[in-house]
N, C-alpha and C positions, 0 to 999 in steps of 0.2 A: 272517653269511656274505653277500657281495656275489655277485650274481648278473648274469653278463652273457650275453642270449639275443642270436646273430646271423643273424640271417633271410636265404637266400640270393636271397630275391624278394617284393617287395611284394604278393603278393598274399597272402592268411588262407585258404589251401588245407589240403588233408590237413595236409601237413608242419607246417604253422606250427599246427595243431590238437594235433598227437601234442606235440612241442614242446613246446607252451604249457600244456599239459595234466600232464607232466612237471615245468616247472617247476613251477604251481600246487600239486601234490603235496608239492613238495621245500622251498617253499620258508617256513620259518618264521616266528613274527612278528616278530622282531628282521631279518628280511633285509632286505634290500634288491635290488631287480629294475629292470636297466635294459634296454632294446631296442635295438637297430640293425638297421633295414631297408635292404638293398642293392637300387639302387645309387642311393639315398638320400641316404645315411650318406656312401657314399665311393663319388662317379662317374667318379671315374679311371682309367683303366687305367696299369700304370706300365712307363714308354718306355724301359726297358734301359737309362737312363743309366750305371747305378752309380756314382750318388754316396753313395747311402747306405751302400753297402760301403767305397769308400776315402777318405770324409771323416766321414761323419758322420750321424746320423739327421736332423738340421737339415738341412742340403742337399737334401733330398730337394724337388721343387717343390710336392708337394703339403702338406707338411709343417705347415706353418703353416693351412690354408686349411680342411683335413679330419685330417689322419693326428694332429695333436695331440690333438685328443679324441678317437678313436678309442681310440690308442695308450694315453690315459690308463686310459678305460674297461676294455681287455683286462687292464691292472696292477693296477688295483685292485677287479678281479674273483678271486674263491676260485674260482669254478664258471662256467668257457665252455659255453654250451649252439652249437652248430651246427646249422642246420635247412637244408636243403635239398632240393628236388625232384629228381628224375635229371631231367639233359635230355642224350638221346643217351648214354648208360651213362654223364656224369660231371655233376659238382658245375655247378651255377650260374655260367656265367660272370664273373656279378657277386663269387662270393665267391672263386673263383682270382684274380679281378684285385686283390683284398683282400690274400689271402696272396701274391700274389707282391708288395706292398710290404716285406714284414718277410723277404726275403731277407736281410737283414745281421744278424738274428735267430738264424740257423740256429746252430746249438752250434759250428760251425766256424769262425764270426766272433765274433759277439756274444750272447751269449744274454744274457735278464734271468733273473736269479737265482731272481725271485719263482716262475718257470715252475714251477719242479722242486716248488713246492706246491700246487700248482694242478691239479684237476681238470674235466675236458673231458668232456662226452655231446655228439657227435653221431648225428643224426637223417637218414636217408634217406630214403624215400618212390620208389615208379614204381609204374604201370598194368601193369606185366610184369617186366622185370629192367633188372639195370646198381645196383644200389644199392650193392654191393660196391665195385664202382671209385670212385662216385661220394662213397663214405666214403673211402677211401682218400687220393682226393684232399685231403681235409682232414686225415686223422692223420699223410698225409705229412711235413705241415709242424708240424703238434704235436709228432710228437715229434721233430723235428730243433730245436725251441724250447726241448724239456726238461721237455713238461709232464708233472708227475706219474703221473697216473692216468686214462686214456683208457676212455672204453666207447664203444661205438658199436651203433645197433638202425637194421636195415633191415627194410623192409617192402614186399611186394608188395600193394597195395592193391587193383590188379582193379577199377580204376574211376578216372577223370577227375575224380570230387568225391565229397566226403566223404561226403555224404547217400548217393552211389550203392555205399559200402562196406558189405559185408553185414554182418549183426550177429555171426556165427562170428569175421569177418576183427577186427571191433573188440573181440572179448573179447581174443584173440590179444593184440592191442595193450594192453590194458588190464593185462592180469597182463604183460607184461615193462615197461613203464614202471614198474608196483610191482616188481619186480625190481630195475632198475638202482636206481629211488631208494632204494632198501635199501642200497644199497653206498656212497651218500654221505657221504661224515664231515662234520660240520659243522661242526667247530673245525679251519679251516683248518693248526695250528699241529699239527695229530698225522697229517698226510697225508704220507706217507712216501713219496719217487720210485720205480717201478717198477727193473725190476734191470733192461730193458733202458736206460733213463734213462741211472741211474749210468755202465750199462757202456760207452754213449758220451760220455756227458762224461770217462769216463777215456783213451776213445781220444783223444778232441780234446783233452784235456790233455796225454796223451804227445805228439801233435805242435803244441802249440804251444811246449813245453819243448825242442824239439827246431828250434826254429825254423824249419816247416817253412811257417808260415801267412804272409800279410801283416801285418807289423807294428802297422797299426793295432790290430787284433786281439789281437795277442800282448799289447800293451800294456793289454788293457781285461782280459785274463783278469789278468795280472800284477796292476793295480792293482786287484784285489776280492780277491788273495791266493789265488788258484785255482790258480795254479802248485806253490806253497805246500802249507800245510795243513789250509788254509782250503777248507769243501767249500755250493753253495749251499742248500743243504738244511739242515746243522748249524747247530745255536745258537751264538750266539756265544759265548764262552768268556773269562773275565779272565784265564786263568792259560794256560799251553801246550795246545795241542791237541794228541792222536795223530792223525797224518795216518791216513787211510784206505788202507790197500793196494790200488794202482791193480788189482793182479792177484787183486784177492780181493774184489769185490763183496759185498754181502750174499745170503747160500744161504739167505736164509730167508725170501726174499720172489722169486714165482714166477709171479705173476701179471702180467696186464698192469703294478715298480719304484716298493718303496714309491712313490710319486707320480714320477714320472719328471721329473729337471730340466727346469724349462720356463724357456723364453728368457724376457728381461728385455724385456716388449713396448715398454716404453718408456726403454728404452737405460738408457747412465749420464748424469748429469748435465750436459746440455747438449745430450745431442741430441733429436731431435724424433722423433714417430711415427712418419714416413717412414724417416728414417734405420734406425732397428729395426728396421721391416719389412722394408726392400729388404736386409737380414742373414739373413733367414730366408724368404723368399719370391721365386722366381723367377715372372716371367713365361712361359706356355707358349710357350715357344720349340720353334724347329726342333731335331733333335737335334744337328746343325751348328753352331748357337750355343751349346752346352752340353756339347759334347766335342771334342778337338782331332778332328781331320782324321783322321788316321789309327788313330783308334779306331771311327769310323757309319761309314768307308767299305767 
């Protein structure tokens, strides 16, 4: 199982302890464990272009520079760990500026298929409250991706540093971390998407059938056969699949890219590094240089 931890702040406080503490438990000796510290990892904030919704995940500025390994890392992760402090009852600025890149992600543009097997634990943390919203902010956009299986543990700590958490507060923590890791499956291939998953990839499939989305879009469900009978979750099949009945999800579950094409950094035959590059990398430009006129004004 591939394990990817994402830290909403460099520093190795409470959160990134409970965390890391979690994976350590979870994680077996065949894993594999990678980190990303924001805003590190990905110092951008990203500028409402929308190019990544109406042209392409490439377009994006930041694309080439950061969001490629990022991007990579999230796909070929089984288990997103999310760690973040409340600051002001919500998530890390650093890691909202993270997910509002993977806007063109959400199930009503583009989703990657792998999501729907993939399980997610995020991690809250504050000295009083707000850790409710502060998860929030981040399953918001999990599950609009499609990911699997979501848990999420907040915790009122009662203390600025770890060392100042009383020992009552960290047994607490200690029996629900063995908790959630109980619920981990580690053969990514038997993690089954939750029913509320399905039940929206069935809505956004009724309106992309229905042509109700932008094209781009309709085209990326169409060519994965999602329109179809082709569903992201099922195994592939040699012979006909029965489609799944949009209006009959499964009653029996009640609970909560492979490697993703990477640009040809050094073109086709004949052209030189620059030329690739300036294909996939913009200069931080004004918003004015990157969207007509009558869209920034």
């Amino acid at each position: 199982m591939n394990i990817l931890m994402i830290n909403g702040t460099m520093r190795k406080g409470s959160t990134y302890r409970i965390a890391k503490m979690f994976v350590e438990r979870v994680t077996l000796s065949q894993d594999t464990v990678n980190e990303l510290f924001l805003p590190k990892d990905m110092p951008e904030f990203c500028r409402g272009c929308g190019l990544c919704i109406t042209q392409g995940a490439k377009k994006c500025p930041d694309y080439f520079i950061y969001l490629r390994r990022v991007t990579k890392l999230i796909d070929e992760a089984d288990l997103l760990v999310f760690a973040t402090p409340t600051y002001v009852y919500h998530t890390t600025g650093q890691i909202k500026a993270l997910l509002d890149h993977y806007g063109y992600r959400w199930m009503l543009h583009r989703p990657e298929g792998s999501m729907f097997q993939k399980q997610a634990v995020c991690f809250a943390t504050a000295a009083g409250g707000g850790m409710k919203s502060a998860l929030k902010d981040i399953t918001d956009s999990l599950k609009w991706w499609g990911v699997g299986r979501i848990y999420t543990y907040g915790v009122a700590i009662k203390s600025m540093s770890w060392d100042g958490v009383e020992k009552d507060v960290k047994d607490k923590i200690d029996k629900k971390v063995n908790e959630i890791m109980a619920k981990i499956v580690h053969e990514p291939e038997k993690v089954t998407p939750s029913l509320r998953a399905r039940i929206l990839f069935c809505l956004m499939r009724h309106m992309h059938r229905r042509a109700l989305m932008q094209q781009i879009d309709t085209d990326s469900w169409k060519e994965k056969g999602w329109l179809g009978d082709k569903r992201p979750w099922m195994p592939e099949s040699s012979g006909p699949e029965k489609a799944e009945p949009d209006a009959q999800p499964h009653q029996d579950d009640l609970e909560q890219e492979d490697d993703q094409e990477q640009p040809e950094i050094f073109g086709t035959a004949g052209q030189d590094f620059q030329q690739a590059r300036g294909e996939y990398v913009q200069e931080r430009l004004p918003l004015e240089d990157l969207m007509p006129e009558d869209m920034w004004r």
